[in-house]
N, C-alpha and C positions, 0 to 999 in steps of 0.2 A: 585487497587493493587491486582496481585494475587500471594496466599498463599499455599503452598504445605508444605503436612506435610513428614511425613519420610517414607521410605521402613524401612521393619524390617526385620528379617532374623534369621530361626530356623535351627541352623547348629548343626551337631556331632562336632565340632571339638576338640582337646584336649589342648588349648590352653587360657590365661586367669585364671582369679584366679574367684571361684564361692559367690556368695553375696545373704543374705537375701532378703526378700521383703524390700525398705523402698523406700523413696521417691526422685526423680532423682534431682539434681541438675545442675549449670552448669560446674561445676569440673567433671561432667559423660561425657562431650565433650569435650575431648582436642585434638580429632582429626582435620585434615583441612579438609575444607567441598571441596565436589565438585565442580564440576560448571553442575548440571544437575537439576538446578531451584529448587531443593526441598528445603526448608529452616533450616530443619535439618535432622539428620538420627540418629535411635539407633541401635545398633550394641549392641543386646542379644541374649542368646541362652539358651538350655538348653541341658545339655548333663544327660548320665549316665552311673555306669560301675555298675558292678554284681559280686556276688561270689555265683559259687551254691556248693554245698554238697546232693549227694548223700548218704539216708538214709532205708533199707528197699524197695531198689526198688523206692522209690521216690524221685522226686528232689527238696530241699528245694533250694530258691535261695535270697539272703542278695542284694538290692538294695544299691544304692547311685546315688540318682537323685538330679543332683545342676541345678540351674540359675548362667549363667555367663553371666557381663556387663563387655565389653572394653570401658573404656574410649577413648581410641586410636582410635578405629576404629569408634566413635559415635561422631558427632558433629551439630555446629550451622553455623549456615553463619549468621555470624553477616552484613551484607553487606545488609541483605533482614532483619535483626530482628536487628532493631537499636533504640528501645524504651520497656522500662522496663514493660510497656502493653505489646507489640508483644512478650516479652521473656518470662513473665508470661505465657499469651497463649501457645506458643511453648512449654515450660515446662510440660505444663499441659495434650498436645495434645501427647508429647514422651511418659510419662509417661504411657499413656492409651497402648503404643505398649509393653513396661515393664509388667504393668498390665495381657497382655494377655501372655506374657512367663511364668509370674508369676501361673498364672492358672492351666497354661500346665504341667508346674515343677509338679505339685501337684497333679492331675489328671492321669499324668503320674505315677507318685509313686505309688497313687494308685491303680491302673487298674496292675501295674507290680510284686504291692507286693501281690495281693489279688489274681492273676491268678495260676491255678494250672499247673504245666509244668508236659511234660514230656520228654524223651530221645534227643527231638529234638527242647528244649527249647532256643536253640541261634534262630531259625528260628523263634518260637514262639516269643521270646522279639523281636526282629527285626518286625517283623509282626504286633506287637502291638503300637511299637513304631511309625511306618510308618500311623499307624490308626489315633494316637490320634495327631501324626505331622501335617497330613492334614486336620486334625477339626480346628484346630489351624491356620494354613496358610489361612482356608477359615474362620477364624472368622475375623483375621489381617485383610484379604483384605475386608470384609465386613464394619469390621470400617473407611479404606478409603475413601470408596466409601460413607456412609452413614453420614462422619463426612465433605468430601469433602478435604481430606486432614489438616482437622480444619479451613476452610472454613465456613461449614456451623454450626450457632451457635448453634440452636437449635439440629441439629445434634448428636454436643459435647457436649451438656449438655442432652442428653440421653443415649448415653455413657456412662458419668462419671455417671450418678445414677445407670447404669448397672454394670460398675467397684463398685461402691461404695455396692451395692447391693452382687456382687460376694464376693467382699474380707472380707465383713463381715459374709457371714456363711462360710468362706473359716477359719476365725478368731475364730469361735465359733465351728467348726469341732477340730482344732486344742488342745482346751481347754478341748476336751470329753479324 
């Protein structure tokens, strides 16, 4: 039987309500699945807006970098995952795409609140953004390819100790 895990997908859009890190369930799919063999899809993103203030010639600039999950637009095909093992898996495989938005949300923030701007600071955050976008799009697709869509076991369970690994000094940055 073959198993395909999801596209993911890192959009601006301004749509969606924004959510903590926590852990996906199947309430995060209530969208209808496709018919393009994948066995589920999560549908996250991360957006963000800015307020700058100029000061003395400089531009201070106030971030707000959220993660947004649709439930609507993220689903399962129960039709390929029809045992509480294979939704486990599934679960666990979405989760890892979450994960790496998760990242990014934080990364991003970082890298946008630490940088120092100047006059031509919308092209700068743009700029930045599009940096740290496409670390991220090649990490996503990295986990595809290396997990096998959660295919391959060993794969995914190098992954998730890599997740597990991340979001724990992600967790202890957080506490300083």
């Amino acid at each position: 039987m073959r198993f395909l895990g999801a596209a993911f997908l890192f959009l601006l859009p301004f749509l969606t309500h924004a959510q903590p890190y926590r852990k996906l369930t199947t309430r995060d799919f209530m969208g209808a699945p496709a018919s393009d063999g994948f066995a589920a899809y999560t549908y996250c993103y991360v957006s963000y807006s800015y307020q700058p203030t100029r000061h003395n010639g400089n531009y201070n600039i106030d971030f707000n970098v959220q993660l947004n999950m649709s439930p609507a637009k993220s689903w399962i095909s129960y039709a390929q995952v029809n045992n509480t093992t294979l939704l486990k898996d599934v679960l666990k495989h979405e989760q890892g795409h979450y994960n790496i938005a998760y990242l990014m949300k934080n990364e991003l923030y970082s890298v946008l609140s630490h940088h120092r701007y100047t006059a031509n600071y919308q092209s700068e955050i743009a700029a930045l953004f599009r940096e740290i976008d496409s670390k991220y799009h090649k990490l996503n697709a990295d986990y595809e390819a290396e997990t096998q869509h959660m295919a391959d076991i060993r794969g995914q369970l190098k992954w998730d100790q890599w997740f597990s690994k991340q979001l724990d000094q992600t967790q202890m940055a957080a506490n300083y």
